[in-house]
PDB file of N, H, CA, C and O in Angstrom:
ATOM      1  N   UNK A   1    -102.532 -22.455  16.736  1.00  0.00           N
ATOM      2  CA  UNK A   1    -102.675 -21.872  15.422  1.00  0.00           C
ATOM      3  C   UNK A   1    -101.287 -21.584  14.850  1.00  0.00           C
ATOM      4  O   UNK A   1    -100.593 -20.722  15.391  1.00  0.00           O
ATOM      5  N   UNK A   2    -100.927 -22.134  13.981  1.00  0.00           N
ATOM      6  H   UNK A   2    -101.490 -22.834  13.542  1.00  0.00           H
ATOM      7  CA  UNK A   2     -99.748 -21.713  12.794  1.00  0.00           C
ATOM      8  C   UNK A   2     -99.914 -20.584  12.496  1.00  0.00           C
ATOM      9  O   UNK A   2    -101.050 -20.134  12.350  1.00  0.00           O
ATOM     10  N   UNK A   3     -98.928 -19.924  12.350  1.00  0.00           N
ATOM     11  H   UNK A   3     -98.005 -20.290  12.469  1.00  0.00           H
ATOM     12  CA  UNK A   3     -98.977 -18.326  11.468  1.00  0.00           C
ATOM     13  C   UNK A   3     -98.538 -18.813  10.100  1.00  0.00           C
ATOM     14  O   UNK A   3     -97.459 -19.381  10.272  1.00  0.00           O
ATOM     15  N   UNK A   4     -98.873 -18.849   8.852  1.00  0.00           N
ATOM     16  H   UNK A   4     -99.749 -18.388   8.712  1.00  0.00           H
ATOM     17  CA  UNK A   4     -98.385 -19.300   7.713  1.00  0.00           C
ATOM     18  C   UNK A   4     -97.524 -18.255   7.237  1.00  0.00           C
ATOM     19  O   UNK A   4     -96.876 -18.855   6.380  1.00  0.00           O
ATOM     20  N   UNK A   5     -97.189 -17.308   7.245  1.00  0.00           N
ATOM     21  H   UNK A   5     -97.715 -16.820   7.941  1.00  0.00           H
ATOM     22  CA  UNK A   5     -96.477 -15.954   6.767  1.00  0.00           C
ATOM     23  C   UNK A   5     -94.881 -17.062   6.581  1.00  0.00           C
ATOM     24  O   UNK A   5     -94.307 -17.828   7.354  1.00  0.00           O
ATOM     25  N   UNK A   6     -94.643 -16.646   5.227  1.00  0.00           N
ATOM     26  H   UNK A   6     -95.110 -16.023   4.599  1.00  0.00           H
ATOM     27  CA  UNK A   6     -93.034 -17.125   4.945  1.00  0.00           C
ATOM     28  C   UNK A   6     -93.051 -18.415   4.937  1.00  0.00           C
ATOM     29  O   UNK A   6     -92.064 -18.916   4.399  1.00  0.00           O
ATOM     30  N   UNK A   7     -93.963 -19.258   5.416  1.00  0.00           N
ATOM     31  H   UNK A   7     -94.765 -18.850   5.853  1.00  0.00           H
ATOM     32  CA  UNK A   7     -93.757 -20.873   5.632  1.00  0.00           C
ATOM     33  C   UNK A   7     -92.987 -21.329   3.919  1.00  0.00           C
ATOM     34  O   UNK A   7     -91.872 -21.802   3.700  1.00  0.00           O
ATOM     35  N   UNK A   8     -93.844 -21.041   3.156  1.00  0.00           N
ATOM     36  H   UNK A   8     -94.750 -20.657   3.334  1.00  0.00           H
ATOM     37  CA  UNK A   8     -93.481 -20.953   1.631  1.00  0.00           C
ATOM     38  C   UNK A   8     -92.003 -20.666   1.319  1.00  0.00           C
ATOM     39  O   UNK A   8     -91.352 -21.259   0.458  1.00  0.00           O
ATOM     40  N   UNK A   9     -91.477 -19.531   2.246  1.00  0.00           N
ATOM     41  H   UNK A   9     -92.005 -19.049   2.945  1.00  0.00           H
ATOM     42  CA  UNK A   9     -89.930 -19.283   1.533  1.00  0.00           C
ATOM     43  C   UNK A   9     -88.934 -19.615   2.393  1.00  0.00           C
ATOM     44  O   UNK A   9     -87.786 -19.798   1.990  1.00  0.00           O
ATOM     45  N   UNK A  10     -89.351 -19.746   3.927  1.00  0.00           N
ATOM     46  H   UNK A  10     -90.284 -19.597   4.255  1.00  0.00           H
ATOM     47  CA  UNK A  10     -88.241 -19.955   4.967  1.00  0.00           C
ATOM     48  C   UNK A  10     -87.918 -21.356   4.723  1.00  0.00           C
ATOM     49  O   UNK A  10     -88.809 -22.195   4.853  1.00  0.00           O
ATOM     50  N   UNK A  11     -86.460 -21.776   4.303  1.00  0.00           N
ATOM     51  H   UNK A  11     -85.736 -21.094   4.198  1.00  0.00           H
ATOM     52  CA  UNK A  11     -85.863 -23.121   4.207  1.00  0.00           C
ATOM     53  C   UNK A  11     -85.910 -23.579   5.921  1.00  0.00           C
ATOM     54  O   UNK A  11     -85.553 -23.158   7.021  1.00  0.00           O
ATOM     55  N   UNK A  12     -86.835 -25.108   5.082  1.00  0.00           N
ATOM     56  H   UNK A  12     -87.125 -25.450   4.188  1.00  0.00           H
ATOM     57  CA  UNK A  12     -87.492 -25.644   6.640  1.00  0.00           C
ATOM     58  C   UNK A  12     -85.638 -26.510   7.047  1.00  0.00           C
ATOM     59  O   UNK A  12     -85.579 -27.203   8.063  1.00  0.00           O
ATOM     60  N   UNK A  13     -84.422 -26.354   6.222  1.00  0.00           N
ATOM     61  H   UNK A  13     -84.470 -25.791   5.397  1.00  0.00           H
ATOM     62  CA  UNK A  13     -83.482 -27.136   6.942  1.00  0.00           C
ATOM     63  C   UNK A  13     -82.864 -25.926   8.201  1.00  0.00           C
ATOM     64  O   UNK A  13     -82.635 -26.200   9.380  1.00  0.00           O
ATOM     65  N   UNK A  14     -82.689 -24.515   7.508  1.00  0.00           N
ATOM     66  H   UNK A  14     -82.875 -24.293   6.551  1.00  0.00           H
ATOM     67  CA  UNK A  14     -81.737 -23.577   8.187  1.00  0.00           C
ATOM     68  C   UNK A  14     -82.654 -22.368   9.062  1.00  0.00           C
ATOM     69  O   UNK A  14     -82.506 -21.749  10.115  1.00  0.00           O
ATOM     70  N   UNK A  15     -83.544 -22.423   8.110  1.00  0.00           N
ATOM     71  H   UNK A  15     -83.664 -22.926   7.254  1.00  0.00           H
ATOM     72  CA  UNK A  15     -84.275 -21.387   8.109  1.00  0.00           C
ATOM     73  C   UNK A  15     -84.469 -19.747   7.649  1.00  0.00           C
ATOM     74  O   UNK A  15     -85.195 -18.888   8.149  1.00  0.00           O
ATOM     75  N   UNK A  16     -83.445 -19.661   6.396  1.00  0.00           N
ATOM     76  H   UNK A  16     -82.855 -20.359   5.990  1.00  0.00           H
ATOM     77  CA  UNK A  16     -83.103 -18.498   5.703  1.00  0.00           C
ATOM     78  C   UNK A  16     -84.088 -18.887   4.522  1.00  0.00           C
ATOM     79  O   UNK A  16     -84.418 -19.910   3.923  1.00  0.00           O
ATOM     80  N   UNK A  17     -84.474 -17.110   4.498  1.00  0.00           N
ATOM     81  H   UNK A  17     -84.206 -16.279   4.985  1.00  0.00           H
ATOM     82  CA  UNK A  17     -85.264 -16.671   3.595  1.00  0.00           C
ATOM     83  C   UNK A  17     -85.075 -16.807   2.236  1.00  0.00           C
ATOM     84  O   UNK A  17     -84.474 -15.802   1.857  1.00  0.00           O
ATOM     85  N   UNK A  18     -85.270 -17.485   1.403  1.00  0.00           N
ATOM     86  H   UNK A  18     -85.758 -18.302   1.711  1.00  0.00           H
ATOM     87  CA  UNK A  18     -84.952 -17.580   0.451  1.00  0.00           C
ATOM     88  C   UNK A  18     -85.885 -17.738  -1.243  1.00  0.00           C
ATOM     89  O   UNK A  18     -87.109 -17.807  -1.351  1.00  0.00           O
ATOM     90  N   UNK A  19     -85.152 -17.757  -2.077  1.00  0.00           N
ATOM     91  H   UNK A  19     -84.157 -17.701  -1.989  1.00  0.00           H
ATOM     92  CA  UNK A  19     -86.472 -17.684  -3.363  1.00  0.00           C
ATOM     93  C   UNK A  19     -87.361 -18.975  -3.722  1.00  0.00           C
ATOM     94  O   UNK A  19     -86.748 -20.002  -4.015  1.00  0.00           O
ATOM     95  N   UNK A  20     -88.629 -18.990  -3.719  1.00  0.00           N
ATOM     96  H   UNK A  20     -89.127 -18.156  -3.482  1.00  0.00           H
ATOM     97  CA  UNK A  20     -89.375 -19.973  -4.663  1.00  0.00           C
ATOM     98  C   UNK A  20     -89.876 -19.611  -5.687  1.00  0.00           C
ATOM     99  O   UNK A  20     -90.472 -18.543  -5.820  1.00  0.00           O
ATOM    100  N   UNK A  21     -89.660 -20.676  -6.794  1.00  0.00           N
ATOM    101  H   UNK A  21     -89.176 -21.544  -6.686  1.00  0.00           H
ATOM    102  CA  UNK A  21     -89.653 -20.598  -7.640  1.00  0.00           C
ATOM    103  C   UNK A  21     -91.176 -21.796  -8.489  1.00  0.00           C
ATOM    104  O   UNK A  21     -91.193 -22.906  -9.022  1.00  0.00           O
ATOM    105  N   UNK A  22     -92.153 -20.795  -8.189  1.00  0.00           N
ATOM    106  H   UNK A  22     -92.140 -19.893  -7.756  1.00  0.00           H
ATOM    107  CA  UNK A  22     -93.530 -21.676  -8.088  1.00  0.00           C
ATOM    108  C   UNK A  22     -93.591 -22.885  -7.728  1.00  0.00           C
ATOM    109  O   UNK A  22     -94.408 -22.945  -6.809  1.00  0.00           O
ATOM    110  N   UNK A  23     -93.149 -23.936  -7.965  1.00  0.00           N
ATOM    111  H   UNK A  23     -92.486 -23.887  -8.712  1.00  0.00           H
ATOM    112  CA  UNK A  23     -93.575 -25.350  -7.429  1.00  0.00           C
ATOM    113  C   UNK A  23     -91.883 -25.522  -6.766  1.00  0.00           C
ATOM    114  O   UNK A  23     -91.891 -26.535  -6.067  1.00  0.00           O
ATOM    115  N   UNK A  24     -91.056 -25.141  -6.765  1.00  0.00           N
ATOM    116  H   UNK A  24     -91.050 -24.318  -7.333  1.00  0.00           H
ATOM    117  CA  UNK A  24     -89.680 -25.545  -6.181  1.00  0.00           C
ATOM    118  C   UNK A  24     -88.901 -24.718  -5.263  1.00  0.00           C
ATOM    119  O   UNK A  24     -88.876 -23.489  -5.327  1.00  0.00           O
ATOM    120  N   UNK A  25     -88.304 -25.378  -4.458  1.00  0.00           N
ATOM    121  H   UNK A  25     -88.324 -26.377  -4.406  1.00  0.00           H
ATOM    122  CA  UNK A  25     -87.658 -24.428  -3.429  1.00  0.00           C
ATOM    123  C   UNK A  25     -86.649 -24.495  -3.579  1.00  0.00           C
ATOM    124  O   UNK A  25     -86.419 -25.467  -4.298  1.00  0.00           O
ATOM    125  N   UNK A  26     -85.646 -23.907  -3.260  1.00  0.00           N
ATOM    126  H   UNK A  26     -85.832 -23.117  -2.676  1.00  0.00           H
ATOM    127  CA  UNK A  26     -84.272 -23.830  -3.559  1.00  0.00           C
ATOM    128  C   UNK A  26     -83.690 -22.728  -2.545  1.00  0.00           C
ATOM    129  O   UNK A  26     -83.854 -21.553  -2.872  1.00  0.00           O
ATOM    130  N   UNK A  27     -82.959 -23.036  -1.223  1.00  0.00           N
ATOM    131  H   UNK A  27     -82.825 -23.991  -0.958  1.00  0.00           H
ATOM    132  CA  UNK A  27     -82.015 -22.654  -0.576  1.00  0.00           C
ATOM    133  C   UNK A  27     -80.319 -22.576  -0.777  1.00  0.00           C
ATOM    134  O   UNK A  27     -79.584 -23.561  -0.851  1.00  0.00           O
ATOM    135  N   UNK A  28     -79.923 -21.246  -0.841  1.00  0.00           N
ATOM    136  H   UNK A  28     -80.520 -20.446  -0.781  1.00  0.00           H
ATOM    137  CA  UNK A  28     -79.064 -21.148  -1.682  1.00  0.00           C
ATOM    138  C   UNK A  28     -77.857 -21.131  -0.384  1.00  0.00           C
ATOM    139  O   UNK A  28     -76.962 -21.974  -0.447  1.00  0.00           O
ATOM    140  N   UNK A  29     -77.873 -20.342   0.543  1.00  0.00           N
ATOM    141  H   UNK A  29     -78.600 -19.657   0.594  1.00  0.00           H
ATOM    142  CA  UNK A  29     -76.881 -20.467   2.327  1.00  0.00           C
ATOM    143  C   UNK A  29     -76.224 -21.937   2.368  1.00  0.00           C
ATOM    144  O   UNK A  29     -75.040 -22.272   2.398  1.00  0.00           O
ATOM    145  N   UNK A  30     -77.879 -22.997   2.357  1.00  0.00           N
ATOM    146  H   UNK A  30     -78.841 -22.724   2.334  1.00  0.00           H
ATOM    147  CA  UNK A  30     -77.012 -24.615   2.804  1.00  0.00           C
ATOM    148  C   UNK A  30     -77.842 -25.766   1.529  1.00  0.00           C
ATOM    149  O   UNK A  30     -78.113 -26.939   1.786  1.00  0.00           O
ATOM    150  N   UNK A  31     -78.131 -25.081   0.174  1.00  0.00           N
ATOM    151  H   UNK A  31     -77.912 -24.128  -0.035  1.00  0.00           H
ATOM    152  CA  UNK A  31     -77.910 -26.075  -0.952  1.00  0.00           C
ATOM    153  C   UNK A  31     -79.132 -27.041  -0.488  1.00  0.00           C
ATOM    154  O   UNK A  31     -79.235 -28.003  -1.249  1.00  0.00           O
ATOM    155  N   UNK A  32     -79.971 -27.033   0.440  1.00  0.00           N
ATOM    156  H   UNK A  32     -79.887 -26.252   1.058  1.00  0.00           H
ATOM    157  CA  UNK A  32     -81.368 -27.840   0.632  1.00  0.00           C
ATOM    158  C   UNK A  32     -82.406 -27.482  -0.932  1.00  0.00           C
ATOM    159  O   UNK A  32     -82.634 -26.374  -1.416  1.00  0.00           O
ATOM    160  N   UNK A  33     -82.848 -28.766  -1.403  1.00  0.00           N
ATOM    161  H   UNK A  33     -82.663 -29.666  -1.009  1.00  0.00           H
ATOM    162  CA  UNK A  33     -84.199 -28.460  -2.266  1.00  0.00           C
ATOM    163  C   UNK A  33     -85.023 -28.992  -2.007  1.00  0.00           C
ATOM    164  O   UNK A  33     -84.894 -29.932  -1.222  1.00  0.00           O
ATOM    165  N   UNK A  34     -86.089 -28.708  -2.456  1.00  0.00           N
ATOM    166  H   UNK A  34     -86.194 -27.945  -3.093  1.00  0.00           H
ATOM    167  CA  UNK A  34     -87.611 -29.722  -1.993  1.00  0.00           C
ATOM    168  C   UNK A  34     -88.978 -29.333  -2.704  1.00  0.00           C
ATOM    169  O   UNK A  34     -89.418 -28.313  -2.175  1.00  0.00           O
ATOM    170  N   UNK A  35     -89.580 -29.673  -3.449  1.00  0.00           N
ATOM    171  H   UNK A  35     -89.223 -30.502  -3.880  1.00  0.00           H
ATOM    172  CA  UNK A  35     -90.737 -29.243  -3.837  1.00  0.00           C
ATOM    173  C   UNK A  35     -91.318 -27.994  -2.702  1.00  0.00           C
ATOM    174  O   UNK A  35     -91.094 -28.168  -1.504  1.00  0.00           O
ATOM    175  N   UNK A  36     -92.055 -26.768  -3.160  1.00  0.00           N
ATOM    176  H   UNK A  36     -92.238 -26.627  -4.133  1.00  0.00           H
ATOM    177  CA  UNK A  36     -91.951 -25.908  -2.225  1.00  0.00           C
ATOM    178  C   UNK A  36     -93.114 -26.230  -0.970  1.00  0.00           C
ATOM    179  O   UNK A  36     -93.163 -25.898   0.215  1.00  0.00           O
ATOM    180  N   UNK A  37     -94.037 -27.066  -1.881  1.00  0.00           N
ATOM    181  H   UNK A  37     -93.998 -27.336  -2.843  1.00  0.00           H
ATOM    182  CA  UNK A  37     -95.118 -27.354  -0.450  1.00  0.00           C
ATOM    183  C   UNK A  37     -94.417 -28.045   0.659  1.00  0.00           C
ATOM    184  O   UNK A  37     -94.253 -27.652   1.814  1.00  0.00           O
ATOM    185  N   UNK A  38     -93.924 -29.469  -0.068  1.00  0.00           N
ATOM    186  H   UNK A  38     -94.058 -29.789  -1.006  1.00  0.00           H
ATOM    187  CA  UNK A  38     -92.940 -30.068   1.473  1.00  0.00           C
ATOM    188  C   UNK A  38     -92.173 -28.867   2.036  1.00  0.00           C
ATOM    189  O   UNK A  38     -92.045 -28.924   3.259  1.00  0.00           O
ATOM    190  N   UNK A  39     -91.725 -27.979   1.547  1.00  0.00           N
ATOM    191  H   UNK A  39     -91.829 -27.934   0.553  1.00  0.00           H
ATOM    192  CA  UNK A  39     -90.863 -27.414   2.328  1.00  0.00           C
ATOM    193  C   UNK A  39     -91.540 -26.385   3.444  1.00  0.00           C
ATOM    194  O   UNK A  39     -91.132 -26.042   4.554  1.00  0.00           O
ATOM    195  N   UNK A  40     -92.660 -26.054   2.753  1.00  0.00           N
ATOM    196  H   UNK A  40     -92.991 -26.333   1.851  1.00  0.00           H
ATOM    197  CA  UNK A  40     -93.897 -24.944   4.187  1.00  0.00           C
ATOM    198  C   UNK A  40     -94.543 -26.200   4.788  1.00  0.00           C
ATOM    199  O   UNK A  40     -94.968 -25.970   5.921  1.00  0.00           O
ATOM    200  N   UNK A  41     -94.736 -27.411   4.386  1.00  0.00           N
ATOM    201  H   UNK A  41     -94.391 -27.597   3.466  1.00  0.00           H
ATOM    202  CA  UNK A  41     -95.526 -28.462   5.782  1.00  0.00           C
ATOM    203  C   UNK A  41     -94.465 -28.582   6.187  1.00  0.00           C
ATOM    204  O   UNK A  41     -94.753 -29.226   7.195  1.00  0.00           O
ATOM    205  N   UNK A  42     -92.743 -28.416   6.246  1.00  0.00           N
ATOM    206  H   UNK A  42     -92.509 -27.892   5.427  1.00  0.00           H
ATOM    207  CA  UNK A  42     -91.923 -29.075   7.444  1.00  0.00           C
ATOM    208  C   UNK A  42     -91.989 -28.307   8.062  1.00  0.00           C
ATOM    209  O   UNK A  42     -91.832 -28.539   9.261  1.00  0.00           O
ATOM    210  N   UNK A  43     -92.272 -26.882   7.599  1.00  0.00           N
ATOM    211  H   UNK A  43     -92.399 -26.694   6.626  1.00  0.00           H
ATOM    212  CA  UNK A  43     -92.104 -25.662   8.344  1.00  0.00           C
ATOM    213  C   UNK A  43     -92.991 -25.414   9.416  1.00  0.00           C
ATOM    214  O   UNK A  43     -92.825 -24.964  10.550  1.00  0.00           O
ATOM    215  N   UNK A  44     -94.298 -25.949   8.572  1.00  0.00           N
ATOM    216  H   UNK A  44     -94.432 -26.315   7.651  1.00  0.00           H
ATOM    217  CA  UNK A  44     -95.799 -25.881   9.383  1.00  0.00           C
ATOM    218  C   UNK A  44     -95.388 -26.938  10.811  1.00  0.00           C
ATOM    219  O   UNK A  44     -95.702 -27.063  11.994  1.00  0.00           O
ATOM    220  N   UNK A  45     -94.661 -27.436   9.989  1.00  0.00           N
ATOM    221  H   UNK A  45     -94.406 -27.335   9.027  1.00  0.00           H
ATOM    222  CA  UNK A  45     -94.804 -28.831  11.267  1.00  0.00           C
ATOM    223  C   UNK A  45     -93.940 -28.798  12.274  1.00  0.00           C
ATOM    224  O   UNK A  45     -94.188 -29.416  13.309  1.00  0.00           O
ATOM    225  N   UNK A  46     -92.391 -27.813  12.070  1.00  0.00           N
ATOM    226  H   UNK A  46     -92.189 -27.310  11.229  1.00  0.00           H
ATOM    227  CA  UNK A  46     -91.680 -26.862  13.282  1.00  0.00           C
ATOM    228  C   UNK A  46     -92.562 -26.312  14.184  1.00  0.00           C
ATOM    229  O   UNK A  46     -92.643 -26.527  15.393  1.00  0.00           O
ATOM    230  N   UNK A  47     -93.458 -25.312  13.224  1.00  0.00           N
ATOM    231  H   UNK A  47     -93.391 -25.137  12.242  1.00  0.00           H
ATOM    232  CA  UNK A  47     -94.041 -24.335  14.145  1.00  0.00           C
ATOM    233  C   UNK A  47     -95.465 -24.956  15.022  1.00  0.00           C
ATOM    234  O   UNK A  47     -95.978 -24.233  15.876  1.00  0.00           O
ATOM    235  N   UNK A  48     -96.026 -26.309  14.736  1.00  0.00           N
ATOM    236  H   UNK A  48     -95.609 -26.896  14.042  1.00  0.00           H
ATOM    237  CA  UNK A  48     -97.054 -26.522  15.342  1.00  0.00           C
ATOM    238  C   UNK A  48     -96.342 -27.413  16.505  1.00  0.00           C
ATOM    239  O   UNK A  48     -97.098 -27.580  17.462  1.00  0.00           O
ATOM    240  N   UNK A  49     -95.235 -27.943  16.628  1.00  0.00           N
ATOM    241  H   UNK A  49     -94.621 -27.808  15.850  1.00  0.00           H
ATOM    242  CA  UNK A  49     -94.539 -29.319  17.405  1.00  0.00           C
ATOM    243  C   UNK A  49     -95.317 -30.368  18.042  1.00  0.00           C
ATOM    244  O   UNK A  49     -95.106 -30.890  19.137  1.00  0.00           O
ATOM    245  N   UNK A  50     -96.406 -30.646  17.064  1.00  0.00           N
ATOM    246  H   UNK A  50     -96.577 -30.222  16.175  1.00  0.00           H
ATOM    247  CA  UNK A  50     -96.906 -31.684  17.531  1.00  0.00           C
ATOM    248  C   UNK A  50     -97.498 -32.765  16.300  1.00  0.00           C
ATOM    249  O   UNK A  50     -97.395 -32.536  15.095  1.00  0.00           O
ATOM    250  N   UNK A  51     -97.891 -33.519  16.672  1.00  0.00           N
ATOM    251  H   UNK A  51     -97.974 -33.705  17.651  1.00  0.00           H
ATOM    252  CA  UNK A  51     -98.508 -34.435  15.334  1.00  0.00           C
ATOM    253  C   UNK A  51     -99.841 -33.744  14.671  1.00  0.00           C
ATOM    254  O   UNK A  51    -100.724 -32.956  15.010  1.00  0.00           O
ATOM    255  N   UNK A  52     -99.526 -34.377  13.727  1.00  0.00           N
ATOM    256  H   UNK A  52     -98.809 -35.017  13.452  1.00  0.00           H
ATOM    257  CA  UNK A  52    -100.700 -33.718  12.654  1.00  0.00           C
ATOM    258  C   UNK A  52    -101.901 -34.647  12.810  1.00  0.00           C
ATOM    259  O   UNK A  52    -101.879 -35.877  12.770  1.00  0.00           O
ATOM    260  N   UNK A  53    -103.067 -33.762  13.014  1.00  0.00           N
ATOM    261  H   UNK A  53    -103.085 -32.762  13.047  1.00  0.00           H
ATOM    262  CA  UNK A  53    -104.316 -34.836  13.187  1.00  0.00           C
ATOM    263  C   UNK A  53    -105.595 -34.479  11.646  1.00  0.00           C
ATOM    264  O   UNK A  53    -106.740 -34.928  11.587  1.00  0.00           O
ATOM    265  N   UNK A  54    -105.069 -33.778  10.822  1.00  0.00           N
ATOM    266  H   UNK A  54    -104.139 -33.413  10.870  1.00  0.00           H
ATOM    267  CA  UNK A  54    -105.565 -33.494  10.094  1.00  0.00           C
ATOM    268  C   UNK A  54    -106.205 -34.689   9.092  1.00  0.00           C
ATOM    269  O   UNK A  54    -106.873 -34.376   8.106  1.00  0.00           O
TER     270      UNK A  54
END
């Protein structure tokens, strides 16, 4: 089971907390962007370490 808490704001490159800005992410520490969903499924996909069978 994933815990989803923060998946949304933790930058899936560094992992600092940072602002979204409804559909966009923006890490400001190491300058990563990404639409904000890709950025909680890379996150999702750290925290599960395995393939997605969904």
């Amino acid at each position: 089971m994933v815990e989803p808490d923060y998946t949304g704001q933790n930058c899936s490159s560094c992992g600092e907390r940072c602002s979204r800005n409804t559909d966009y992410f923006r890490c400001l520490p190491c300058s990563s962007e990404s639409h904000a969903d890709l950025n909680a499924a890379a996150n999702i996909g750290k925290q599960e370490r395995g393939p997605c069978t969904a």
